[in-house]
Structures are given as C-alpha cells and as structure tokens.
N, CA, C and O of each residue as an XYZ file, in Angstrom:
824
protein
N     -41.741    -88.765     53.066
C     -42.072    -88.756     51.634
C     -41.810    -90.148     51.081
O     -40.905    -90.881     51.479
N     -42.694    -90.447     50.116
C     -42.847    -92.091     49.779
C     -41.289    -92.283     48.972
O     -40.732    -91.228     48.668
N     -40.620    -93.510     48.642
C     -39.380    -93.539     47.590
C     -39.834    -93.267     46.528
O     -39.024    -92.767     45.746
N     -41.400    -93.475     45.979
C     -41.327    -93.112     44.331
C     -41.563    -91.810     44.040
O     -41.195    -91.337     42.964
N     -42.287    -90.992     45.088
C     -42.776    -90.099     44.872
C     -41.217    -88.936     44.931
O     -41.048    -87.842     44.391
N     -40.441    -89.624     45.676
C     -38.873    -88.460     45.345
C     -37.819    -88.776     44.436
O     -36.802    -88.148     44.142
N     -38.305    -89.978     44.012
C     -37.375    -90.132     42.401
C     -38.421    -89.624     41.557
O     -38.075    -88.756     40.755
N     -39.475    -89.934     41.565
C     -40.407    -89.153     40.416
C     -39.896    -87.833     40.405
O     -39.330    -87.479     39.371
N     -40.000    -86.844     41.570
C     -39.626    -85.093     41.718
C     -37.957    -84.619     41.121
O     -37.489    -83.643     40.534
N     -37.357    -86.105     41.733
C     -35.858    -85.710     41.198
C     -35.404    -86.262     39.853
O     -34.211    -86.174     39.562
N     -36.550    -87.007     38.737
C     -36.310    -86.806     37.419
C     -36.860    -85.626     36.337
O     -36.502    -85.129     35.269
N     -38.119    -85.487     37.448
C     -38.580    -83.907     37.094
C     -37.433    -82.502     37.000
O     -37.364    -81.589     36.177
N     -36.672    -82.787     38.138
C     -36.296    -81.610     38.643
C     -34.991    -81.889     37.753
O     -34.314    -80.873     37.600
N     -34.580    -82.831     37.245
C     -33.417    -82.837     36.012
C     -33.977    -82.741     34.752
O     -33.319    -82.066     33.961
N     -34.847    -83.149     34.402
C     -35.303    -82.507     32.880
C     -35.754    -81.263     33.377
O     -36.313    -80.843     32.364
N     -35.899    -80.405     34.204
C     -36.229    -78.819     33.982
C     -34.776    -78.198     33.994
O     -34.382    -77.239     33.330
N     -33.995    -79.046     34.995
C     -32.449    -78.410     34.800
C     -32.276    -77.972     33.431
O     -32.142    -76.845     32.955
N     -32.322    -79.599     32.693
C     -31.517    -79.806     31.773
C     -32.617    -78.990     30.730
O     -31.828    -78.334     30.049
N     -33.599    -78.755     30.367
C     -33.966    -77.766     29.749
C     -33.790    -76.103     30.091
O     -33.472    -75.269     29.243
N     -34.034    -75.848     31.351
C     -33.330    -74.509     31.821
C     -31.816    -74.694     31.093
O     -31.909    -74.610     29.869
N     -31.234    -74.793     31.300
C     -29.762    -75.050     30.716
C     -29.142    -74.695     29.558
O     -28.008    -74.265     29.348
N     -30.714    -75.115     28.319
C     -30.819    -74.992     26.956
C     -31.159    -73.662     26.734
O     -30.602    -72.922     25.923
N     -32.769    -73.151     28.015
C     -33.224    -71.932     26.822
C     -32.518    -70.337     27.867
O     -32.578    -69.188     27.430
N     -31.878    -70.742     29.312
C     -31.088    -69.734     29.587
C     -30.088    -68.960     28.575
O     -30.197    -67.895     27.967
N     -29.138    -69.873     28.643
C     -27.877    -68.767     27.492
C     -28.372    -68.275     26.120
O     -27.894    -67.306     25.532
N     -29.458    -69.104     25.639
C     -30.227    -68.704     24.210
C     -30.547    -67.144     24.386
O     -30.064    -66.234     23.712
N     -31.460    -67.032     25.433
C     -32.094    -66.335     26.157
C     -31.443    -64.531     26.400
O     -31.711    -63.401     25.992
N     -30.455    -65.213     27.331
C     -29.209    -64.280     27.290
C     -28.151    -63.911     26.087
O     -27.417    -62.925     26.129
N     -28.177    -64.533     25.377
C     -26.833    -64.181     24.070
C     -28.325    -63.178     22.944
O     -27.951    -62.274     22.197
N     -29.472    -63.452     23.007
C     -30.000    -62.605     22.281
C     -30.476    -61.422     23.075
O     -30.873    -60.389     22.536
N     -30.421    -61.609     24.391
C     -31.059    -60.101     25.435
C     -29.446    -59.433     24.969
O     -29.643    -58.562     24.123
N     -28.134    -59.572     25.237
C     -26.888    -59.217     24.828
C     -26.703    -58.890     23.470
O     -26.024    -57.877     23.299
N     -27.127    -59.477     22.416
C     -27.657    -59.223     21.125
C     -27.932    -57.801     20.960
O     -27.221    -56.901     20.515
N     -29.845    -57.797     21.695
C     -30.264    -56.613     21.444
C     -29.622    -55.190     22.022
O     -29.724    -54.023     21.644
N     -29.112    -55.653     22.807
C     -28.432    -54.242     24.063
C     -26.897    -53.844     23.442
O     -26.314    -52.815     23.783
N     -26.379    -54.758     22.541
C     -25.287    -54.359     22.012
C     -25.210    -52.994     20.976
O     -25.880    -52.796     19.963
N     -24.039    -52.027     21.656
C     -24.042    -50.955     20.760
C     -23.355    -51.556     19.741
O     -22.584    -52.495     19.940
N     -23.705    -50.817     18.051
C     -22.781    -50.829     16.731
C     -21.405    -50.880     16.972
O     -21.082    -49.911     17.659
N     -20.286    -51.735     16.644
C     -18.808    -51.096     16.736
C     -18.919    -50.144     15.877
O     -19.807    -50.193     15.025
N     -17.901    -48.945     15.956
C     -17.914    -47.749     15.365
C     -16.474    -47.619     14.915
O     -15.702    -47.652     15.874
N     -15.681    -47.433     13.330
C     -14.246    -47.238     13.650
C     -14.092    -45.778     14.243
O     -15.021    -44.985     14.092
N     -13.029    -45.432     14.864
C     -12.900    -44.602     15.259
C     -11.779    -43.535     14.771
O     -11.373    -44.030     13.719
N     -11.090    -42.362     14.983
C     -10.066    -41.572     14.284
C      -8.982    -42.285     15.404
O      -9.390    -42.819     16.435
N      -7.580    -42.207     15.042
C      -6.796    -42.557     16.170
C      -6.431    -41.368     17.195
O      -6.429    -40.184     16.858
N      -6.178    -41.748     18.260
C      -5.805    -41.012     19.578
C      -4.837    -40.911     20.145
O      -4.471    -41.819     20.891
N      -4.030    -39.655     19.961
C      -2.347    -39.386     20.205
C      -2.125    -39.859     21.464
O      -2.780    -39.318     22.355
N      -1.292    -40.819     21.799
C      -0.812    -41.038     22.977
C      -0.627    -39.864     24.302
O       0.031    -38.920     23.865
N      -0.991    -39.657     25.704
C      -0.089    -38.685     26.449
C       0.722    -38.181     25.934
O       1.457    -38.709     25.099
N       0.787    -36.661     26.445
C       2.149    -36.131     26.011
C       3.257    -35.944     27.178
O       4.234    -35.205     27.295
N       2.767    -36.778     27.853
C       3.746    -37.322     29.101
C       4.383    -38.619     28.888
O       5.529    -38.961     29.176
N       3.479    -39.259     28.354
C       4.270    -41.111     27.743
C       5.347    -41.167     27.410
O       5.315    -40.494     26.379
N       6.492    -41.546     27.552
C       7.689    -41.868     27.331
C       7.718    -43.072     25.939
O       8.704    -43.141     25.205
N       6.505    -43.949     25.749
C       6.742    -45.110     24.947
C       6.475    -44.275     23.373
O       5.565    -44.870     22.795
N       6.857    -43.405     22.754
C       7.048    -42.471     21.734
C       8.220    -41.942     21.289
O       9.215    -41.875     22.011
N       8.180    -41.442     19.813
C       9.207    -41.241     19.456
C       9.675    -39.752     20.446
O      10.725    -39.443     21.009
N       8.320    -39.064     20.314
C       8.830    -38.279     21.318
C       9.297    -37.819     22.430
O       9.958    -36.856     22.821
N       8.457    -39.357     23.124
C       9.117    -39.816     24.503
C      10.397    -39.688     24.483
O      10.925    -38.784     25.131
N      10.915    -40.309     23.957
C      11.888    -41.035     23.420
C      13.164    -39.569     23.879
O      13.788    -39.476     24.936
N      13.210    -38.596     22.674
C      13.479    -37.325     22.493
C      13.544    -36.708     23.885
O      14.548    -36.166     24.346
N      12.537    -36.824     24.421
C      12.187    -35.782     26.104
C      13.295    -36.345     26.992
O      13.995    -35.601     27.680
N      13.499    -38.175     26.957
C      14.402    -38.065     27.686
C      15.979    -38.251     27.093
O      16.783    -38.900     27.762
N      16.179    -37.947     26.442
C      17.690    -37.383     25.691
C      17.737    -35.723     25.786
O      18.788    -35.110     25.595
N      16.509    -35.080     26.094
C      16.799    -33.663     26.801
C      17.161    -33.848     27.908
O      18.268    -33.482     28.301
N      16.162    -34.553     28.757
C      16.708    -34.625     30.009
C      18.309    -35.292     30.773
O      18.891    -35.011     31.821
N      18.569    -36.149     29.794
C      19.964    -36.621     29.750
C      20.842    -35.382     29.802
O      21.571    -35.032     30.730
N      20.601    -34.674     28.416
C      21.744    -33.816     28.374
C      21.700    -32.535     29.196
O      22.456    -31.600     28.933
N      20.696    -32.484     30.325
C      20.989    -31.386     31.163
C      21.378    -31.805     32.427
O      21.765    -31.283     33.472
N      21.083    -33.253     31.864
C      21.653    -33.628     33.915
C      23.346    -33.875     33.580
O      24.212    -33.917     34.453
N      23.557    -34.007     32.274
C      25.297    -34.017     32.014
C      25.385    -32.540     31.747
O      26.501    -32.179     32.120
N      24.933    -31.872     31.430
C      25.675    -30.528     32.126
C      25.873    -29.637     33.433
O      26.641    -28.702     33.659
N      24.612    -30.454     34.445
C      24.708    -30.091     35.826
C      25.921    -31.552     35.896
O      25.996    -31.885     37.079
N      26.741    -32.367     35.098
C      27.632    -33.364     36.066
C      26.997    -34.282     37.012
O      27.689    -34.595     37.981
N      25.824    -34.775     36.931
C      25.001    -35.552     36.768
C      24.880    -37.167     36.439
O      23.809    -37.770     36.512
N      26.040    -37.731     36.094
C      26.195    -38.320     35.238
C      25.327    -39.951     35.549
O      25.055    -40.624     34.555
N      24.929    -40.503     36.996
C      24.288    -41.316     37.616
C      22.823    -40.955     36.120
O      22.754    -41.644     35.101
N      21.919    -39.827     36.415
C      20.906    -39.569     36.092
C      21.019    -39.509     34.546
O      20.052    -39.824     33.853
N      21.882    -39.213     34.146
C      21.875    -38.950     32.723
C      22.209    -40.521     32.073
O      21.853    -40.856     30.944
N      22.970    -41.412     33.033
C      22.998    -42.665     31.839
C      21.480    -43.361     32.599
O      20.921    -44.157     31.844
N      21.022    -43.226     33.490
C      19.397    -43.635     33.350
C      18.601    -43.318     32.790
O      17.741    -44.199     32.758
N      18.320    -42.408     32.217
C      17.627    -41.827     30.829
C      18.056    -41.968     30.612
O      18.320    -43.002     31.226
N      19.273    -41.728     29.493
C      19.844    -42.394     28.539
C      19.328    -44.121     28.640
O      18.494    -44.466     27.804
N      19.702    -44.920     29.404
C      19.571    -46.306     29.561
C      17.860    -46.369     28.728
O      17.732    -47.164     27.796
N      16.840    -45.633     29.083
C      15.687    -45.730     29.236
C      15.152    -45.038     27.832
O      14.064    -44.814     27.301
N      15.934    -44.923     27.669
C      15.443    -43.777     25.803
C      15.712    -45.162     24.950
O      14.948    -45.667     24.127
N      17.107    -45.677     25.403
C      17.268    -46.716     23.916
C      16.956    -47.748     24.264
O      16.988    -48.612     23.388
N      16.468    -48.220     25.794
C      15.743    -49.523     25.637
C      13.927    -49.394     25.111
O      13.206    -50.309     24.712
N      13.591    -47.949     25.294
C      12.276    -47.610     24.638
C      12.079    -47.701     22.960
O      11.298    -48.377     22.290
N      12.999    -46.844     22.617
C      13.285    -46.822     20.945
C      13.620    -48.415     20.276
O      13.138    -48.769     19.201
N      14.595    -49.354     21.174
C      15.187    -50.136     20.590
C      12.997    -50.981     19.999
O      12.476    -51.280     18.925
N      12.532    -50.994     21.453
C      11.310    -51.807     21.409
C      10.498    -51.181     20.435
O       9.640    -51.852     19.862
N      10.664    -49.905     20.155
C       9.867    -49.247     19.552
C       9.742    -49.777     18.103
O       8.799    -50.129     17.395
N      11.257    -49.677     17.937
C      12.028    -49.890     16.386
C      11.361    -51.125     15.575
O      10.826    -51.217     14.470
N      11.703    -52.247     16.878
C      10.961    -54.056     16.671
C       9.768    -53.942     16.271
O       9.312    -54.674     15.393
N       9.083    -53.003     16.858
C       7.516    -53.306     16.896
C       7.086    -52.610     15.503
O       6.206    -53.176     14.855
N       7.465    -51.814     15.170
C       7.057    -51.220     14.021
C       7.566    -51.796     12.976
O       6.870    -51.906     11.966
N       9.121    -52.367     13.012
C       9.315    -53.305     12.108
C       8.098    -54.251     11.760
O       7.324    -54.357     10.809
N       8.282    -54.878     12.948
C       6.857    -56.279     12.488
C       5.693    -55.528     12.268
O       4.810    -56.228     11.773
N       5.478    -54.761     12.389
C       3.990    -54.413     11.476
C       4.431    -53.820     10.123
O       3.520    -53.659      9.311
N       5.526    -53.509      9.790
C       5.757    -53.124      8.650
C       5.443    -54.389      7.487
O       4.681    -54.559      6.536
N       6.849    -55.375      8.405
C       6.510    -56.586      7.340
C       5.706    -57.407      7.340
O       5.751    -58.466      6.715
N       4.273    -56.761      8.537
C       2.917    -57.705      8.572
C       2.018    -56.955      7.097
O       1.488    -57.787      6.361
N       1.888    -55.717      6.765
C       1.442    -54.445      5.944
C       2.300    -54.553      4.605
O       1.878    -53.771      3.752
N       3.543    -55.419      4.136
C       3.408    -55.940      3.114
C       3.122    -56.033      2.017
O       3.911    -56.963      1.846
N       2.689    -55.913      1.064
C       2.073    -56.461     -0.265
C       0.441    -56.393      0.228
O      -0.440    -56.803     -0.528
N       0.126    -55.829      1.589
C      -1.428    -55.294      1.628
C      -1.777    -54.008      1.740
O      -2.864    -53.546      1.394
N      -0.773    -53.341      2.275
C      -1.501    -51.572      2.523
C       0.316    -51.112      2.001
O       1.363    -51.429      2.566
N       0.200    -50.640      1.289
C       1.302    -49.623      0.958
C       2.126    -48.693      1.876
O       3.295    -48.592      2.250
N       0.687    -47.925      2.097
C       1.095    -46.497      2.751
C       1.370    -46.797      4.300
O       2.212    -46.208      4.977
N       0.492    -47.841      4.758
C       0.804    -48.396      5.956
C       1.936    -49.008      6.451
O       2.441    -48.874      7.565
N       2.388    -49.880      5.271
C       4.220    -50.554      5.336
C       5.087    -49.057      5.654
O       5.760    -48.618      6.586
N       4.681    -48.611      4.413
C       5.388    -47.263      4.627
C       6.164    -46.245      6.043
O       7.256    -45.872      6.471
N       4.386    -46.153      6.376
C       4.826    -45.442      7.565
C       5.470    -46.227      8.411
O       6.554    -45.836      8.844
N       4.928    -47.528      8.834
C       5.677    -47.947     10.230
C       7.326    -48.503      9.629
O       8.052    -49.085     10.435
N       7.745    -48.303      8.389
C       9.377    -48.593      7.854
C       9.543    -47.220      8.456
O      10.153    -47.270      9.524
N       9.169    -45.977      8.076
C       9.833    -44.433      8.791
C      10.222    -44.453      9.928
O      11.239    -44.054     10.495
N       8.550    -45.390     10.489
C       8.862    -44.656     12.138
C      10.235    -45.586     12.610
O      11.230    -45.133     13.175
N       9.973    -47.185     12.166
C      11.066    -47.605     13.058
C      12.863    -47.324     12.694
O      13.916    -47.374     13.330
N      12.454    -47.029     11.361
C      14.261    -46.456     10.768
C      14.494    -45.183     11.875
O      15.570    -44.799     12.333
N      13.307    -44.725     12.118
C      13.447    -43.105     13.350
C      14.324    -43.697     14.797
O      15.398    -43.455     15.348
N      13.203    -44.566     14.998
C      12.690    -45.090     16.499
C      14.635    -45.667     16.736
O      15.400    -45.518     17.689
N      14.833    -46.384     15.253
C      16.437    -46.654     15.603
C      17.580    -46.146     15.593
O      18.498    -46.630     16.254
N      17.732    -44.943     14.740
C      18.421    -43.529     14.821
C      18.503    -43.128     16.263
O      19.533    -43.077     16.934
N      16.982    -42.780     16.747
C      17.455    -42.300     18.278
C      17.681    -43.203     19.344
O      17.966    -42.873     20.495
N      17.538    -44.388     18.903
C      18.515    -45.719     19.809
C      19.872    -45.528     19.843
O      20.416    -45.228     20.906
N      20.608    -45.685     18.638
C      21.885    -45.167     18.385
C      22.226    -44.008     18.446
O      23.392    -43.783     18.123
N      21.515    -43.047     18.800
C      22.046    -41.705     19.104
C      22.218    -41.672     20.889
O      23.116    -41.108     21.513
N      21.002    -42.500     21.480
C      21.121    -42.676     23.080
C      22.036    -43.424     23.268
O      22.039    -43.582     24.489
N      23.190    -44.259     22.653
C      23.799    -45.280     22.543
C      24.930    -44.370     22.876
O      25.463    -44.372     23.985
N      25.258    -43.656     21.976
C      26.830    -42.825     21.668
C      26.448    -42.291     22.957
O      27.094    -42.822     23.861
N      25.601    -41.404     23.358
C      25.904    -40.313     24.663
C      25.720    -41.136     25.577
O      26.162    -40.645     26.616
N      25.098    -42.614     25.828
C      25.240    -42.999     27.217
C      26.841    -43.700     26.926
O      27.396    -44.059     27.964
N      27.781    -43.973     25.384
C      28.955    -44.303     26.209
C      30.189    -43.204     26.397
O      31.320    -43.313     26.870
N      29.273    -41.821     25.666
C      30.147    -40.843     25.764
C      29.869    -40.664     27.986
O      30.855    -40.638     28.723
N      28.731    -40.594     28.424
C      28.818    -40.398     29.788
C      29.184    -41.524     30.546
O      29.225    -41.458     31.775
N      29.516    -42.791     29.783
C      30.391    -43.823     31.019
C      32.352    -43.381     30.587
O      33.410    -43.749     31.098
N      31.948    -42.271     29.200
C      33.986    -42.265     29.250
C      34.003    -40.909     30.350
O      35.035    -40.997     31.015
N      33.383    -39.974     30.656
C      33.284    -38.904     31.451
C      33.037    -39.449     32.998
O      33.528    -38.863     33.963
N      32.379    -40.409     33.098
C      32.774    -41.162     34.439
C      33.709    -42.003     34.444
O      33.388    -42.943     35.171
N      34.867    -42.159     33.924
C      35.764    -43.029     33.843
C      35.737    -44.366     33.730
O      36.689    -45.029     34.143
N      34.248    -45.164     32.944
C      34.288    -46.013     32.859
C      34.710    -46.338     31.326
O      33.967    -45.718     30.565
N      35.294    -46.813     30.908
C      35.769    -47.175     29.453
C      34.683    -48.896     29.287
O      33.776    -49.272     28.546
N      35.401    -49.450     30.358
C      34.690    -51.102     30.003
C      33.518    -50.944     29.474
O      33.201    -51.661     28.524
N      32.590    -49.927     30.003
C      31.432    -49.584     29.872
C      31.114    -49.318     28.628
O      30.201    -49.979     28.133
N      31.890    -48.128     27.691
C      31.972    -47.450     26.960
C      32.066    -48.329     25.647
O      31.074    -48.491     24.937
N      32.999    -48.753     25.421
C      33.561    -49.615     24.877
C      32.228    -50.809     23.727
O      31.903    -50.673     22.548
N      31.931    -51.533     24.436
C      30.427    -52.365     23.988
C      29.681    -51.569     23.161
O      29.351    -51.837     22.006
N      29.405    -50.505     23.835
C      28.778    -49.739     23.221
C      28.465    -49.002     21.700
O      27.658    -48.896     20.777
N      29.662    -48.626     22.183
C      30.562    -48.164     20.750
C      30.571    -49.044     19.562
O      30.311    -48.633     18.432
N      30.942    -50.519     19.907
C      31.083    -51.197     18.701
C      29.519    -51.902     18.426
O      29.150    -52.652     17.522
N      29.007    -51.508     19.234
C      27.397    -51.995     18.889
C      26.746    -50.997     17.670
O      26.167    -51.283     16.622
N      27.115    -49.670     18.302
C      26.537    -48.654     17.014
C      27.441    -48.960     16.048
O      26.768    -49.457     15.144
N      28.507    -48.948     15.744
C      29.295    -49.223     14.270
C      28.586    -50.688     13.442
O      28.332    -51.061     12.296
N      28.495    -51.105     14.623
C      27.738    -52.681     13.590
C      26.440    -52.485     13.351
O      25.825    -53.369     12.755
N      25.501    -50.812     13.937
C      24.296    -50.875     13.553
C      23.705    -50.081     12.295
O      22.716    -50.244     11.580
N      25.193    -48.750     12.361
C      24.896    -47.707     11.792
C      26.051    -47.898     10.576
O      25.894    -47.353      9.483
N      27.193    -48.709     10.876
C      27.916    -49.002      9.426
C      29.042    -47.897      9.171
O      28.860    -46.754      8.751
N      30.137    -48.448      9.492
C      31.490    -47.004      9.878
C      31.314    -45.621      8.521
O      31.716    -44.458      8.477
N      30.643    -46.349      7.712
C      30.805    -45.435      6.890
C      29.235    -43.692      6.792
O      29.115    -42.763      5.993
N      28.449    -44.087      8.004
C      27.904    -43.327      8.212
C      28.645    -42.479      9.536
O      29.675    -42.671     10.181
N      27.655    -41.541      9.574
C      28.427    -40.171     10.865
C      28.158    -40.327     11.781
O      29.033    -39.969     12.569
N      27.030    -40.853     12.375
C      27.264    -41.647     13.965
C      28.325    -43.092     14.120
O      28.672    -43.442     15.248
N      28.752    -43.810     12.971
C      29.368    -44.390     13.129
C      30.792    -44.316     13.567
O      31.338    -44.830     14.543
N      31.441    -43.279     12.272
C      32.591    -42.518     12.515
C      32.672    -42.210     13.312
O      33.805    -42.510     13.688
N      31.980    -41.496     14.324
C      31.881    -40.775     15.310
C      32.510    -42.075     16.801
O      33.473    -42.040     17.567
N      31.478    -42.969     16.621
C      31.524    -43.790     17.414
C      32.705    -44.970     17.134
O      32.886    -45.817     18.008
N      33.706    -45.005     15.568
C      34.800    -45.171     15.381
C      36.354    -44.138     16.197
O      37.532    -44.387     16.453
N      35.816    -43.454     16.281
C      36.825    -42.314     17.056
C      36.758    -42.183     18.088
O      37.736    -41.553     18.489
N      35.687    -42.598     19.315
C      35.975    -42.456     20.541
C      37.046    -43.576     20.484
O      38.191    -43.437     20.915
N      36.365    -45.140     19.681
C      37.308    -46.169     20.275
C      38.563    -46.010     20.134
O      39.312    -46.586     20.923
N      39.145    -45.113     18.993
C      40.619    -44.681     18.603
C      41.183    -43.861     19.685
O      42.353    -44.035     20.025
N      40.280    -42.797     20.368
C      41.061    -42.175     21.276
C      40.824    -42.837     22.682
O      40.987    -42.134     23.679
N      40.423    -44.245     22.827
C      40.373    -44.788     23.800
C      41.188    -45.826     23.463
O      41.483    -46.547     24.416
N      41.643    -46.125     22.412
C      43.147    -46.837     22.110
C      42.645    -48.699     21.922
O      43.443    -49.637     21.916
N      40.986    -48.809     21.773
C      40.583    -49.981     22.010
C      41.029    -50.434     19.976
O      41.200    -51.543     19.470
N      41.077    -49.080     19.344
C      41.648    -49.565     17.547
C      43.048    -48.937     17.054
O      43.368    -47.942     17.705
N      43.675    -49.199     16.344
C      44.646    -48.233     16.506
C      44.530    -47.832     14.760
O      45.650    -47.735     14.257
N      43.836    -47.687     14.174
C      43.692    -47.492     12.926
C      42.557    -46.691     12.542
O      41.407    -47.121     12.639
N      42.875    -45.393     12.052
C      41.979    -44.279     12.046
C      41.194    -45.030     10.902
O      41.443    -46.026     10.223
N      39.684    -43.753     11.000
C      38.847    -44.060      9.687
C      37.756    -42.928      9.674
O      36.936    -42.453     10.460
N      38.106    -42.770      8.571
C      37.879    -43.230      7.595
C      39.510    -42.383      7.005
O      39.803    -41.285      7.480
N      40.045    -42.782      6.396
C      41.714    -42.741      5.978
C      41.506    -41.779      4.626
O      40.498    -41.709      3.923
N      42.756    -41.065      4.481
C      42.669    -39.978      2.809
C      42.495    -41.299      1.615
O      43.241    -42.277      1.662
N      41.709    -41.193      0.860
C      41.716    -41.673     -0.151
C      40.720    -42.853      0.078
O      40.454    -43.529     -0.916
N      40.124    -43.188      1.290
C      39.199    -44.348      1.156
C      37.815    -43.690      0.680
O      37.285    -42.607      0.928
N      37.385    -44.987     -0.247
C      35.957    -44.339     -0.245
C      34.761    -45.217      0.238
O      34.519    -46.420      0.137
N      34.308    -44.490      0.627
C      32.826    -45.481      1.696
C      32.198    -45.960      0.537
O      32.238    -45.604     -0.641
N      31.369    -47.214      1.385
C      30.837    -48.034      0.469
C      29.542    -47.450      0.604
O      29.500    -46.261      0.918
N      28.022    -48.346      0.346
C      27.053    -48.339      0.577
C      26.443    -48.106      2.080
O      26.870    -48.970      2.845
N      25.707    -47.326      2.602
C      25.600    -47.251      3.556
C      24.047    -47.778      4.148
O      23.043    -47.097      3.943
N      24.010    -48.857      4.776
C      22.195    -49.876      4.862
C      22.091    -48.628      6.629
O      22.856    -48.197      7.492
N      20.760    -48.571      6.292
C      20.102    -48.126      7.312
C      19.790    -48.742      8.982
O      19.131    -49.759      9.198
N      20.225    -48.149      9.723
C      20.571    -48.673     11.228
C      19.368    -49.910     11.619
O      18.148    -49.786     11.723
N      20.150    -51.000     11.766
C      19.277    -51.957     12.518
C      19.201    -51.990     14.092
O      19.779    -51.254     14.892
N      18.344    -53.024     14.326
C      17.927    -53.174     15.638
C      19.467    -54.220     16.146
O      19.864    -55.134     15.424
N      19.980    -53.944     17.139
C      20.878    -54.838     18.217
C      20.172    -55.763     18.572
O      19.004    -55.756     18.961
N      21.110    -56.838     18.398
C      20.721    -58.270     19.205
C      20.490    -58.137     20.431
O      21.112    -57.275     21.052
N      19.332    -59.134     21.226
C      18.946    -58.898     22.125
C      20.506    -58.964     23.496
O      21.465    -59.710     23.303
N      20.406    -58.089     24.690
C      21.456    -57.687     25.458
C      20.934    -58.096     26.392
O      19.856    -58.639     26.152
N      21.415    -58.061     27.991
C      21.481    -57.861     29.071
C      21.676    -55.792     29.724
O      22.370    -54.816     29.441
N      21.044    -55.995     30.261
C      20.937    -54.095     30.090
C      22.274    -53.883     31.141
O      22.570    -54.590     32.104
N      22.926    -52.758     30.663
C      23.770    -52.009     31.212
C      23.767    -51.705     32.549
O      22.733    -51.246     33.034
N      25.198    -51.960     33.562
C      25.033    -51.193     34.784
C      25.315    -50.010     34.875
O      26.346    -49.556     34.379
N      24.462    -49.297     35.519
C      24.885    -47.565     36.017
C      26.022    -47.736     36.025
O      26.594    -48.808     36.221
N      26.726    -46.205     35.711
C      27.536    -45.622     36.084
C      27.943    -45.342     37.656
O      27.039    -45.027     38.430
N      29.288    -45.453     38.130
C      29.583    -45.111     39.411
C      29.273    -43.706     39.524
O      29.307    -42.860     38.630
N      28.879    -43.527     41.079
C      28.657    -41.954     41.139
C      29.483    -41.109     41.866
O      29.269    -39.897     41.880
C-alpha cells in the first residue's frame, strides 16, 4: 500500500472515530431516555420480621437473653445482650441525625425519629443493666461495674433504671453511699443519651 494512500485512510479513520465518539453516547443516553420507567414514590416496607436491626429486633433478643439466663446460660445471654445494645445504641445515633436533619423542615418527621431514638436508647440501657446484672451472676464484677456507671451517666440517678443501676454498685461496695437518701429530692430528669463511643465488651467466662 502506497505511504499516502495509508495516512490518507488513517486520518479518515480518526475523524470517523472522533465523530462516532460524539453521536454514540448522544445516541445511547436518549435510547436510555426513552426505555426509562417513571420513578414512582412508593408506601414504605416493614423491615423482616426476622431482622434484628429494629426496635423490635432489638426486644427479640432481650427475650432471648432472658431465657438463656434462666436455663444458666450465661455465655449466651451476655451475647445477645452484647448484640441488642450495640444494635439499639446504632439505632439511637441514626435516628438522632435524622431527627436533627428534619428540623425546622418536617415536624412530624423530627418527631417521629426523636421517639424512636429516645426508644432505641431506653432499650440500650435496659440491655446494659441485664448484661451487667449477668457478668455479677458470673462472678465477674470488673465487668459489671463500667457498666453500671455508664447507665447512671445516661439515664441520670434520679430516674429508675438509674437507681437501679445505683444499687447494684452499692451492693457491690464499688459506692458506699445509698441513693436516693430520706429527704432528697430529685432534680430534673433529661432523657437517656447515647454512650460515648467504647471498645465492646468481653464475654463472660463460662
């Protein structure tokens, strides 16, 4: 083949590139265009009722906790347990931040996700007390202990999981000063926050 005659073909064959190039994706983004279905909003769709990442999740395994501590169980019961309040704790966060994303724009929407996560953190601190009530039944106190003063700083001594979780530490001798005392009167009581981020708990010995 002559030299001009294959630079002639190979400036041809780049201006068809370089126009192929142009009217391909045109081509394609309107064939994709036409074939595109309407987005549609849709109603929302209840999670599994096997999912654990729910409030009810949540709940299923604090049943299951408390039957594997009545079969004496206690390995299985602080793993659920472990697994309820690291679910709820995430739960709690997440609904927070959409609460204070919903704002001063949707009312009813702030609304709900403030319920769910004030919920989502109730049963954090409720998985809290029984996984350190099942490290004092396995004889772990060290265990116990953290625990305990995590819910008082979440739930505020002057509420009833707090107290509650004020009195193990008294009969574990880690305070020596009862509470709530004759004649004190509780203050204001702020609604359970989320715990600073942790390192997760080791099992219980079995």
């Amino acid at each position: 083949m002559p030299l001009n005659t294959f630079a002639h073909w190979s400036r041809s064959s780049l201006i068809l590139g370089v126009f192929l190039l142009g009217v391909l994706p045109r081509a394609v983004f309107a064939q994709n265009q036409s074939a595109s279905p309407n987005v549609q909003i849709v109603n929302p769709t209840p999670p599994p009722s096997s999912s654990i990442y729910t409030l009810e999740g949540g709940k299923r395994l604090m049943d299951e906790a408390a039957a594997a501590v009545n079969s004496q169980n206690y390995a299985v019961a602080a793993r659920k347990l472990l697994e309820a309040r690291t679910v709820m704790n995430q739960l709690s966060n997440f609904y927070q931040s959409l609460n204070s994303s919903f704002l001063g724009i949707d009312t009813a929407a702030a609304d709900s996700h403030r319920r769910r996560a004030l919920e989502a953190a109730q049963l954090r601190d409720q998985a809290t007390f029984q996984l350190a009530l099942v490290y004092r039944a396995n004889n772990q106190p060290e265990l116990a202990v953290p625990l305990l003063v995590e819910i008082i700083r979440s739930q505020n001594p002057t509420r009833e999981l707090g107290q509650k979780a004020y009195q193990q530490l008294l009969e574990l001798g880690f305070v020596d000063v009862p509470f709530p005392r004759t004649g004190a009167i509780p203050s204001a009581t702020p609604a359970p926050s989320p715990p600073p981020a942790t390192s997760a708990n080791p099992q219980p010995r079995q």
